[in-house]
N, C-alpha and C positions, 0 to 999 in steps of 0.2 A: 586548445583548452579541452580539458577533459570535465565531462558532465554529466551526473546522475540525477534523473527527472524521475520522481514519484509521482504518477499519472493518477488522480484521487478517483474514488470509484463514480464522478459524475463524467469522468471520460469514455466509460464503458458502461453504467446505466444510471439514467438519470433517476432523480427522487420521485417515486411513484410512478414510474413508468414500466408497462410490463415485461417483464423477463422475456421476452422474443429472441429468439434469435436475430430477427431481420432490427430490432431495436439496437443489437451490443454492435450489430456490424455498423451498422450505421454511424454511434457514436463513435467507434474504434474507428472508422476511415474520416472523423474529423481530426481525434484524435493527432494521426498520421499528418493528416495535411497540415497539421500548425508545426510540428515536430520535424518534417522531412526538410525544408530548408537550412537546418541551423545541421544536417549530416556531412552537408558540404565541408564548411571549415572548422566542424569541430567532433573529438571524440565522444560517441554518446552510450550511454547505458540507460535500460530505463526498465523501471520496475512500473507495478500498478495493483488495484486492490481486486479483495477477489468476495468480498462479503455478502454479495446478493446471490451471487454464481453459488458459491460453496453450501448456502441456504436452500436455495433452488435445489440443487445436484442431492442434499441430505432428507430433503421433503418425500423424493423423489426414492431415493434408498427405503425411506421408513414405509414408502404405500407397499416395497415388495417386499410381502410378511415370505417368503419361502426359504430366504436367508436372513442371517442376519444384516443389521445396518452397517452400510462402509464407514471406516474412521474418519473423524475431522482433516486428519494428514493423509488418506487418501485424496479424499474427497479436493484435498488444498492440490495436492498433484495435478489431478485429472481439470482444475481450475489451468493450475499454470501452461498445460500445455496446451489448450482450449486457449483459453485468449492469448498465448503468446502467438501461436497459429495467426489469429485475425490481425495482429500486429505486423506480422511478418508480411502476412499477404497484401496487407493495405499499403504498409510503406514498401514493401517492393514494386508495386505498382505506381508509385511516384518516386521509388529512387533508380537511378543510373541501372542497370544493368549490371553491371559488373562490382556493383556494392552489394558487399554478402551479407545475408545475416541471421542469428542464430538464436535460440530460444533453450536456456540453459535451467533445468530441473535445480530448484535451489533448495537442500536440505539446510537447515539453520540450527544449533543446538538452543537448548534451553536446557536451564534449571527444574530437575520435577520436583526441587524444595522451595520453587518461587512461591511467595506470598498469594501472585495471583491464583493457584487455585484454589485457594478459602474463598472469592469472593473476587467469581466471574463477571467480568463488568465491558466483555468485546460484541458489539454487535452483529449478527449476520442474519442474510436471510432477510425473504420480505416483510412487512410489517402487519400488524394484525388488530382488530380492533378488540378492545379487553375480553368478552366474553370467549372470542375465537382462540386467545393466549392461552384462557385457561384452559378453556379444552385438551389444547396441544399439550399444556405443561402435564399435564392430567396422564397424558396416554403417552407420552412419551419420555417424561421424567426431566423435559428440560428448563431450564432457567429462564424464565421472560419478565422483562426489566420494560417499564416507560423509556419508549423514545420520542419524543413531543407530544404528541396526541396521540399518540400511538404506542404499541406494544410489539416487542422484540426479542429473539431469543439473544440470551448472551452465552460465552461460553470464556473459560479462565485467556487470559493474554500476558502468558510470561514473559520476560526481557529477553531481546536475540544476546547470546553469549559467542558466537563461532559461526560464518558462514563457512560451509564446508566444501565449497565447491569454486572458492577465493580463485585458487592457483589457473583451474581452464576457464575461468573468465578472462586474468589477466593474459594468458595466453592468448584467448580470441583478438583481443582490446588490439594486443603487439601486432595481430594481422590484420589488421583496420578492418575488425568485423563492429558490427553494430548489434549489442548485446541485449538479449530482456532477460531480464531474470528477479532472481526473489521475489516473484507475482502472490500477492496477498500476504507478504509478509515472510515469503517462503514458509516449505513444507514443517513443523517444528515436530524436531527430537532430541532424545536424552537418551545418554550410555544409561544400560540396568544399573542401579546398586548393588555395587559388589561384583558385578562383570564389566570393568571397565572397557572389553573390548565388541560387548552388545548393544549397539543401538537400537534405540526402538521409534515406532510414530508414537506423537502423544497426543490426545484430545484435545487440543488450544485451538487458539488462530493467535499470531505472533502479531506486533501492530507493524502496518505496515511501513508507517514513516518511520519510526525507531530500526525496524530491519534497513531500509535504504538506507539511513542514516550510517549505520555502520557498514555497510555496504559502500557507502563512496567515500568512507573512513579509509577502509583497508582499500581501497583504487587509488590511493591517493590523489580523490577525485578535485579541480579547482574549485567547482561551484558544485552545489547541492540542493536542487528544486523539487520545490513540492506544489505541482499545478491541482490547483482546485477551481471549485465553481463562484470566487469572490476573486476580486483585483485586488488583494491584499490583507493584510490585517488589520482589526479596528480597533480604535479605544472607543470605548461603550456603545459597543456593538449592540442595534436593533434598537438604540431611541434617538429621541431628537439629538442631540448633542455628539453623536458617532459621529467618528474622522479616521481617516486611516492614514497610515502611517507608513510615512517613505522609507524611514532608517531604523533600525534598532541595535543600540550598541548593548552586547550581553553585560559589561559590569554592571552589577546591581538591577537585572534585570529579573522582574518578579512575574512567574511564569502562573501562577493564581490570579493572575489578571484576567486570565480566560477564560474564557469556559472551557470546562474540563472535557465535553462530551463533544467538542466541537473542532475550535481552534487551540484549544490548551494543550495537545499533544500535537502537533505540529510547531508550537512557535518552541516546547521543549528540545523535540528533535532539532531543530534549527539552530539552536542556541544550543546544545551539545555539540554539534556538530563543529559551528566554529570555535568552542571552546578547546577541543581536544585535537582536531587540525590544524585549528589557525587560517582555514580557509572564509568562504563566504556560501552563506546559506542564504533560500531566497523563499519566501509563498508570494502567488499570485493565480491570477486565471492561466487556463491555458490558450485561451487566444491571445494573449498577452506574450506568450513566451518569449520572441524574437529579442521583444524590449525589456523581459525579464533577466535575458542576458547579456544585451547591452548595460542593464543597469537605469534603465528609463520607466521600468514598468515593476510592479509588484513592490512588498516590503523587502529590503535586504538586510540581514542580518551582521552585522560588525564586529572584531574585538575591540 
């Protein structure tokens, strides 16, 4: 069975925990150790987020006034090869020897007429208590949005339109390699207007379940997981009366049930995903996985 796992960014740094290094290794060799058994009998792909990293990496650009700041789709680059590294390292070290694997720089296109950039609305980067937002917004010119109690920079998150780098994945996949790629949504670009043969990087960050999403579209992947830090999805999620939910069949299925900022772009990706495959889409935790793809663990999504 062939399988694309969206690794959510509590696999690689958890909420309010500091950006350390010895932090993302830590979480990435959990990561690995729930992930590396299911290598044995099954084909895997796995993508992961990169919103704290790509934050970090841009704070970090702005303190050095001698240049200018690197782009969002640098910055998303210099993510994906960075953690796909600790991916690489950590499940090499719990897979076989002689299981290869590979860390594929993922260009994605987008639309630069998408709606999203009127009205940035993707999260990255650490969080900031209001007075410290403004500051930044102040000296830096950027966007900072409420996330719970807290405050965040956001930046535009068009639709993936085209992974571009499709054909040497499937290539890898045929040589029983073990793939990472499209890390934070991949890198996002768009042909100039009017030079359809120049691409360029754009200032986004893509979402990254919607890039997986069609990402194990075009693999003609069987199942399609999105591991987060809950065992599922809930109906009325965070009061008394929450229950979560073993099955969801997408007819008539109303994806405003969710929170929007939360689980509402994930149970969309899921429910796209089986709609235009015809496959099975899954959220759950990630210590859960094993049983995520038996079908014992997490919500699955149905035609």
């Amino acid at each position: 069975m062939r399988i694309v796992i969206a690794l959510g960014g509590n696999a690689l740094l958890k909420r309010g925990q500091a950006m350390s290094q010895e932090n993302q290794q830590a979480n990435v060799e959990t990561a690995a150790r729930a992930i590396a058994p299911l290598v044995a009998e099954h084909e895997v792909v796995i993508t992961h987020g990169n919103g704290p990293q790509v934050g970090l990496l841009s704070l970090q650009s702005h303190a050095y006034e001698r240049v200018d700041p690197y782009s969002l789709d640098v910055l998303g680059a210099e993510t994906e090869g960075m953690i796909g590294y600790m991916l690489e390292r950590e499940l090499g070290n719990l897979l076989p020897a002689a299981k290869p694997l590979a860390t594929i720089l993922t260009m994605i296109e987008v639309d630069p007429n998408d709606p999203a950039f009127r009205d940035p609305t993707k999260f990255v980067g650490p969080i900031y208590e209001k007075a410290q937002a403004n500051q930044i917004a102040t000296e830096k010119g950027w966007v900072m949005k409420p996330d719970g109690d807290h405050w965040r920079r956001v930046v535009p998150s068009p639709a993936p339109r085209r992974v571009f780098e499709i054909r040497p994945i499937r290539w890898l996949l045929e040589k029983g390699v073990l793939v990472i790629c499209a890390g934070g949504g991949g890198i996002p670009t768009a042909y100039t207007p009017g030079r359809e043969r120049d691409l360029e990087g754009i200032e986004a960050v893509i979402d990254k379940d919607f890039a997986s999403e069609l990402l194990a579209r075009d693999l003609d992947a069987d199942l399609f997981i999105m591991a987060t830090d809950v065992d599922g999805v809930y109906r009325d999620w965070g009061t008394p009366t929450q229950i979560r939910i073993d099955e969801i069949r997408i007819s008539g299925l109303e994806t405003s049930d969710f929170p929007a900022g939360s689980m509402g772009p994930k149970v969309e990706a899921a429910a796209q995903f089986v709609r235009r495959a015809g496959k099975v889409a899954a959220i759950g935790s990630l210590d859960d996985i094993q049983g995520i793809v038996m079908g014992t663990k997490g919500t699955r999504f149905v035609a």
